[in-house]
C-alpha positions as CSV (number, residue, x, y, z in Angstrom):
1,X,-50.7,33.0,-12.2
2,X,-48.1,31.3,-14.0
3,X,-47.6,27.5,-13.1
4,X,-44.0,28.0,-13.7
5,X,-43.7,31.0,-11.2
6,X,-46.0,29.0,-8.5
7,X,-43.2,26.4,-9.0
8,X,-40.2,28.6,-8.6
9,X,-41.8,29.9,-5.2
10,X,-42.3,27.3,-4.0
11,X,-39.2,25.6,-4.4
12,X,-37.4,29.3,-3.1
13,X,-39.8,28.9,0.1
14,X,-38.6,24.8,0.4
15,X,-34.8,26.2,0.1
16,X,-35.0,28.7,2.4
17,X,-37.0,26.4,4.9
18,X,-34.4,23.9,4.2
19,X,-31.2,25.8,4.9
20,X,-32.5,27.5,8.1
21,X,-33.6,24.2,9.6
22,X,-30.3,23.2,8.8
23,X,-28.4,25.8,10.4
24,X,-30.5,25.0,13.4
25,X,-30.0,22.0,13.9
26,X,-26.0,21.7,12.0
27,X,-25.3,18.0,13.1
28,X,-26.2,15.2,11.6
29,X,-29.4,15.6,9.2
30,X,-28.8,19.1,9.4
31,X,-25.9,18.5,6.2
32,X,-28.8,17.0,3.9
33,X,-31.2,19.4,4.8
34,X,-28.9,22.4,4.3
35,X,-27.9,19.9,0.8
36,X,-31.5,19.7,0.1
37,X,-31.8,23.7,0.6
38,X,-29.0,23.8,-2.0
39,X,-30.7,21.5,-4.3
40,X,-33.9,23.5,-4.3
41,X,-31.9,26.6,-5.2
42,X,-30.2,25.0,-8.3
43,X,-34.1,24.0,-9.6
44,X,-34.9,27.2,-8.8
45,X,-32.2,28.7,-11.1
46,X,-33.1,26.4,-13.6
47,X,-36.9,27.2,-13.3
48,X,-35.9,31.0,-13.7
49,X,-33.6,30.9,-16.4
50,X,-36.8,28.4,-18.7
51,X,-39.0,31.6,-17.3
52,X,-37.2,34.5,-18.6
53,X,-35.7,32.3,-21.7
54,X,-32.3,32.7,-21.2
């Protein structure tokens, strides 16, 4: 497999793990985790966009 698309996963599986642990919890640390989902998506589009070469 490509070490780029191992990375992209597994920052998409960190996002989505983020933001749903944020929506649980929504007070508090549940801001920078639901940031830190958000974060992980943006690397993920920029992961993507190297892959594809666009």
């Amino acid at each position: 497999m490509n070490p780029g698309l191992i990375l992209f996963l597994l920052l998409w599986l960190a996002g989505v793990g983020l933001s749903c642990a944020g929506v649980h919890i929504l007070y508090g640390p549940g801001w920078a985790l639901i940031a830190g989902g958000i974060a992980s998506f943006a690397a993920c589009g920029f992961i993507r966009k190297g892959m594809t070469g666009g």
